[in-house]
C-alpha positions in Angstrom: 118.8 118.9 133.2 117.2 116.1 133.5 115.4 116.0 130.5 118.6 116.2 128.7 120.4 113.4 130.0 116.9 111.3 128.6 117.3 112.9 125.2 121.1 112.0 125.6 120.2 108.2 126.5 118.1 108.4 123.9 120.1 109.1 120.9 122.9 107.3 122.4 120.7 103.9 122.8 118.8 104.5 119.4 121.8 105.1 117.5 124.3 102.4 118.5 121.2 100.0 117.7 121.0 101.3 114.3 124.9 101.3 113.5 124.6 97.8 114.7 121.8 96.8 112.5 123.1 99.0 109.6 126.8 96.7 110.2 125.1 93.1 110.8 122.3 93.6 107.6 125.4 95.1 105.3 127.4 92.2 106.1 125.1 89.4 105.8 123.8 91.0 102.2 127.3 91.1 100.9 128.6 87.6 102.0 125.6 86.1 100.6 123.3 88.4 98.7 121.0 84.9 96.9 120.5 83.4 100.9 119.8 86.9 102.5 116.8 87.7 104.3 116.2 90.3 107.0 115.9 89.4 110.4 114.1 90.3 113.6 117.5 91.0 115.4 120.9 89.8 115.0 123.3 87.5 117.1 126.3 88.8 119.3 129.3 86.8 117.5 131.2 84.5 119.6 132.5 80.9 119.3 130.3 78.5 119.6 130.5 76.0 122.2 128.4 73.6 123.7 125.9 74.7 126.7 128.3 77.4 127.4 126.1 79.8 129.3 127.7 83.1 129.0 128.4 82.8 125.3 124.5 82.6 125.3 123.9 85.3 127.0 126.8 87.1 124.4 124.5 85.9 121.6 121.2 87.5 123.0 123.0 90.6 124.4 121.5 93.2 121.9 117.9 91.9 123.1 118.9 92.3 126.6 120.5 95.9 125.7 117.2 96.7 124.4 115.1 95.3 127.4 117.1 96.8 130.0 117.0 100.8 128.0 113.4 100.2 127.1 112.8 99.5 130.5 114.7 102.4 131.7 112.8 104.7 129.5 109.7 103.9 130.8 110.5 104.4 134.3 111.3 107.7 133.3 108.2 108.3 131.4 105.9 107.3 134.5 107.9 109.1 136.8 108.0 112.4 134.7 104.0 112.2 134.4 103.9 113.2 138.1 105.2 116.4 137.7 103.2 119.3 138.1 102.1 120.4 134.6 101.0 124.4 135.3 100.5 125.0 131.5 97.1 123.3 130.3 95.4 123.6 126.8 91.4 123.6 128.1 91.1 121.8 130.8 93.0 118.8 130.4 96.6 118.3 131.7 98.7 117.6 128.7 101.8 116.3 130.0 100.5 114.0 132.1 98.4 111.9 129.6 101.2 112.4 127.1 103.5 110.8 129.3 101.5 107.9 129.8 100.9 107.5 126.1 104.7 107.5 125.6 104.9 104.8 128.8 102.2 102.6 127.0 104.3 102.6 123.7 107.1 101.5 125.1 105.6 99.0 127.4 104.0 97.4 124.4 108.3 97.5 122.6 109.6 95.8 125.8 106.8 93.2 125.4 107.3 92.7 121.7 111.4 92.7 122.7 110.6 90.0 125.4 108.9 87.9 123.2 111.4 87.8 120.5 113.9 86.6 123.4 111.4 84.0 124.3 111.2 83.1 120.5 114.7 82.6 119.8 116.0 81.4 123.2 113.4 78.6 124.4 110.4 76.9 122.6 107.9 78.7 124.7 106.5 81.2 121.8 107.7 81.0 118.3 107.3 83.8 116.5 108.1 84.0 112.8 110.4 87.0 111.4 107.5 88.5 109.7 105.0 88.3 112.3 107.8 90.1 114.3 107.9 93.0 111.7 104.3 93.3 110.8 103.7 93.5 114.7 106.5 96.1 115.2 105.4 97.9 111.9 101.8 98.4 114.2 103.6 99.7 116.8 106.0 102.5 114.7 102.5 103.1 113.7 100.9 103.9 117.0 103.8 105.9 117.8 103.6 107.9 114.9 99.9 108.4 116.3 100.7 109.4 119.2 103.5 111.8 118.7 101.2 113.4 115.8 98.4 113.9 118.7 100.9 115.3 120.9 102.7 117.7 118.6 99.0 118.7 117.7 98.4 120.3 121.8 101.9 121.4 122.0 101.9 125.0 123.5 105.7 125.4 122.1 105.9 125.9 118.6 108.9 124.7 118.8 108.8 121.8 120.6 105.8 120.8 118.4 107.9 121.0 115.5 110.2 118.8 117.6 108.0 116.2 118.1 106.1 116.0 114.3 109.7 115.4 112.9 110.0 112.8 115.2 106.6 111.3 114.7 107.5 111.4 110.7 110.5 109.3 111.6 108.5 106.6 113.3 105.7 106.6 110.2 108.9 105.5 108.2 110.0 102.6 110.6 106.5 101.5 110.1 106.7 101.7 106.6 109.8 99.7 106.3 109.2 96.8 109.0 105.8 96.2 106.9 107.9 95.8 103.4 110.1 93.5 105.5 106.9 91.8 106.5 106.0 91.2 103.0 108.9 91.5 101.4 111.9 89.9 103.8 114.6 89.5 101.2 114.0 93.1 100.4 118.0 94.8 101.4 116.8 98.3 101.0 113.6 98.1 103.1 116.4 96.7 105.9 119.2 99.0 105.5 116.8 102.2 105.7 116.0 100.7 108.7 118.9 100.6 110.5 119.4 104.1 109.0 116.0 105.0 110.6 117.5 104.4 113.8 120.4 106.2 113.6 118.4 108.9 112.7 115.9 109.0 115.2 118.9 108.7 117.7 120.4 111.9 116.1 117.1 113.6 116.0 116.6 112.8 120.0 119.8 114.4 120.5 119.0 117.5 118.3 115.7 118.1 120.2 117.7 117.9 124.0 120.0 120.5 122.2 117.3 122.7 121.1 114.7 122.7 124.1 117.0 122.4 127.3 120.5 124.1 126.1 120.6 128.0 126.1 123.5 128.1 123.9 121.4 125.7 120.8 118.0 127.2 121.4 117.2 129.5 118.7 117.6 133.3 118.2 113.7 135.1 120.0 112.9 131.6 121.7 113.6 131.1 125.4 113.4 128.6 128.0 110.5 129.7 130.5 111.8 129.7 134.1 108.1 128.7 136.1 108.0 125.7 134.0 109.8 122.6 134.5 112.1 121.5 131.9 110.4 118.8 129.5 107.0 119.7 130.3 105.1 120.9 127.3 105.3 124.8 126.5 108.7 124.7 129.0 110.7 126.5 125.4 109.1 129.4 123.7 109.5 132.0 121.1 108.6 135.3 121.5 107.5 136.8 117.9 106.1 135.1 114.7 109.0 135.6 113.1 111.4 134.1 115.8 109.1 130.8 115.7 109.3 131.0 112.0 113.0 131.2 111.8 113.3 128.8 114.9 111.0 126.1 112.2 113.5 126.9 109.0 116.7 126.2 111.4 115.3 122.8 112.6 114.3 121.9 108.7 117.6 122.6 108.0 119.5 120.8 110.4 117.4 117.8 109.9 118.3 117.6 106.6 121.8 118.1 107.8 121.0 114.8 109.8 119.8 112.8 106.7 122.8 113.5 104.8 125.0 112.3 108.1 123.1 109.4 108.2 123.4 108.6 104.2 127.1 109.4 104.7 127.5 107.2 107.9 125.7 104.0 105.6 128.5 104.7 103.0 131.2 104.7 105.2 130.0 101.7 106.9 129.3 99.5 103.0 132.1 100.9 101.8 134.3 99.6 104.7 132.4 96.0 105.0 132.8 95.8 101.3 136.9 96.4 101.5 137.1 94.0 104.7 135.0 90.9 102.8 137.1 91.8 99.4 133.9 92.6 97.9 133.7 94.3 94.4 130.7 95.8 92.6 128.1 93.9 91.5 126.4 95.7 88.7 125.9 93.6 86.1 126.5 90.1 87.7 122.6 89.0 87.0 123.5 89.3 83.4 126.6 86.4 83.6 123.7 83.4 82.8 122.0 85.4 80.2 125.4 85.7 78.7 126.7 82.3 78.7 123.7 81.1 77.8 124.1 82.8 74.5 127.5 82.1 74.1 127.0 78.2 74.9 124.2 78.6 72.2 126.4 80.2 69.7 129.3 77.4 70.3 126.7 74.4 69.8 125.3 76.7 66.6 129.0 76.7 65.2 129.7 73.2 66.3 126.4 72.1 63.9 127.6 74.0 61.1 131.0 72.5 61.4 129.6 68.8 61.2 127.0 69.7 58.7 130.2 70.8 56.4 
């Protein structure tokens, strides 16, 4: 049970942060798609007034969100390493160093996290946006890793497969936060993003479902009753086939979750775009090619005219 409600916190923190980025970074492009640029995080709104403490805090509350559920997930992550783990692969206990791998990541988040509070709140450390990116394009990196290594000495097929999805995910935050490094004006790299969030945060929530809920866990695989939930090997499947099937269903419903994800973005534009009065912009970079020529062909007539 209690592995569930930290799959459940999971999704629940990791998606809101991505439907928040996914909102701010819409809305900044389409007010001012020549001054955009991506940035590290993004500002509560409130009114501005002078040495006004708690709109202060208001304006750093998504960093102090972050803090506090980073800092929740890795109590939980160094308390579960103290269980009893009675399912090794060799000799050496799996969950345990796993755990603490998964503690160390997010220890190394909430430090990154801190400092970007310490950046934009005092003088004490400046960091620039793309030293923020390029250093949390490292640590999507080391996840990614570390999740691989762990799926790798999984004894649940399934909860391998589980893990390697997630892992996959991660590889692409790194991706994108380094094209933000490079490349901060880039609106794709910072949309996908925010819509890697949201899909990690569904995919945390479809991995609770699938390892600790009877009623989601695939057809032949079974939650063993020594074990204690969220230790490795605690869901398995019985037959080769019932693994295999159990691997197609999760492929399937992860693709499920990309196209929620790419419908949730469109929703999300679509509605920013209506609110800001926003049309379509296809075509607008050609407006100075075109009067450009037609300024041309106006002075061209105009010579003609006086040469007559």
């Amino acid at each position: 049970m209690a592995a569930l409600i930290y799959q459940i916190f999971s999704s629940s923190a990791l998606l809101s942060q991505g439907l928040y980025h996914l909102v701010c970074t819409t809305k900044n492009h389409l007010k001012s798609p020549r001054d955009y640029v991506a940035k590290p995080y993004h500002p509560f709104p409130t009114t501005t007034h002078a040495h006004h403490h708690p709109h202060r805090f208001l304006k750093h509350l998504q960093l102090y969100l972050i803090i506090l559920c980073l800092f929740i997930a890795l109590l939980h992550h160094l308390i579960v390493s103290s269980y009893a783990d009675p399912l090794l692969k060799g000799r050496t206990p799996v969950h345990l160093f796993t755990s603490l791998q998964a503690a160390a990541i997010l220890f190394s988040f909430l430090l990154l996290s801190l400092a970007l509070l310490l950046s934009d709140a005092t003088t004490l450390l400046p960091l620039p946006p793309d030293l923020f990116f390029a250093l949390a394009s490292a640590l999507f990196f080391l996840q990614y890793s570390l999740s691989s290594s762990s799926a790798a000495v999984q004894t649940s097929d399934l909860q391998a497969k589980c893990v390697s999805v997630s892992a996959r995910i991660s590889a692409l935050s790194s991706a994108l936060c380094l094209a933000l490094a490079c490349q901060p004006r880039l609106f794709v790299a910072d949309v996908a993003l925010g819509a890697s969030f949201c899909l990690q945060g569904l995919w945390a929530l479809q991995t609770g479902l699938s390892l600790y809920v009877d009623s989601f866990i695939p057809e032949g695989c079974h939650k063993l009753l020594d074990v204690v939930s969220g230790v490795e090997g605690s869901t398995k499947c019985d037959l080769e086939d019932s693994k295999l099937r159990a691997v197609a269903i999760l492929d399937l419903v992860f693709v499920l979750h990309v196209l929620f994800v790419l419908l949730i973005f469109f929703v999300v534009y679509s509605a920013i775009a209506k609110t800001l009065g926003t049309r379509s912009r296809f075509g607008s970079y050609e407006a100075l090619p075109n009067t450009a020529v037609d300024s041309s062909h106006i002075q061209l007539k105009a010579m003609t005219g006086t040469q007559a």
